[in-house]
N, C-alpha and C positions, 0 to 999 in steps of 0.2 A: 419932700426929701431934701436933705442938708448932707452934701456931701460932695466927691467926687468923681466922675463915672469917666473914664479914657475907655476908646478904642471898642465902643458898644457896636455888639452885632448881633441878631438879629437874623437865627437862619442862616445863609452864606450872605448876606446884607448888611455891610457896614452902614451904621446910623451916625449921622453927623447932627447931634442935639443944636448945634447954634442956628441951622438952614431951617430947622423943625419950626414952622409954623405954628402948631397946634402946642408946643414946649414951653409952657410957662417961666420967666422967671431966670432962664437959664443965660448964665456967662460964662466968660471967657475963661479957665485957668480954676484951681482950686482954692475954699476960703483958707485963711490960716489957719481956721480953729481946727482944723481937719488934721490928725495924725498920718500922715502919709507913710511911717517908717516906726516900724516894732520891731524888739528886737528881744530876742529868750539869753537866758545866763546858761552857762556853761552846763549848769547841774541838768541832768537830765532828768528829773524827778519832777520841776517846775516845768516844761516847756509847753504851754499852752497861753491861751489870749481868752478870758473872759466879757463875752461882751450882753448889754440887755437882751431879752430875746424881743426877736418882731416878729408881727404876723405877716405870713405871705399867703398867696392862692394857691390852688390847689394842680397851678400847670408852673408856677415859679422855677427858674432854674438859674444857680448864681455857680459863676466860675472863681476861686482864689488861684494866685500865682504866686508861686515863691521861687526865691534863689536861691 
């Protein structure tokens, strides 16, 4: 995975990936090449974000937040 993950939980269990032992790889802060911030045009006809699709398992559960 190439990316950025804040504030992962885990059940009612906040995970702290840098303490993570078993966590390959992982550091501090997010890479640059990472878009942290989208944003839609006014038109309401356009407002969507296209992205590749990925495989996930079959118990996967991913949360988005917007403001």
């Amino acid at each position: 995975f190439e990316g950025c993950i804040m504030d992962l939980q885990i059940g009612a269990t906040n995970i702290n990936l840098i303490q993570n032992e078993e966590a390959l790889g992982v550091v501090i802060g997010c890479p640059v090449t990472i878009a942290r911030t989208d944003s839609f045009s006014n038109d309401s006809s356009s407002g969507f974000i296209a992205m590749p699709p990925v495989q996930l398992g079959s118990l996967a559960q991913l949360t988005f937040k917007f403001k």
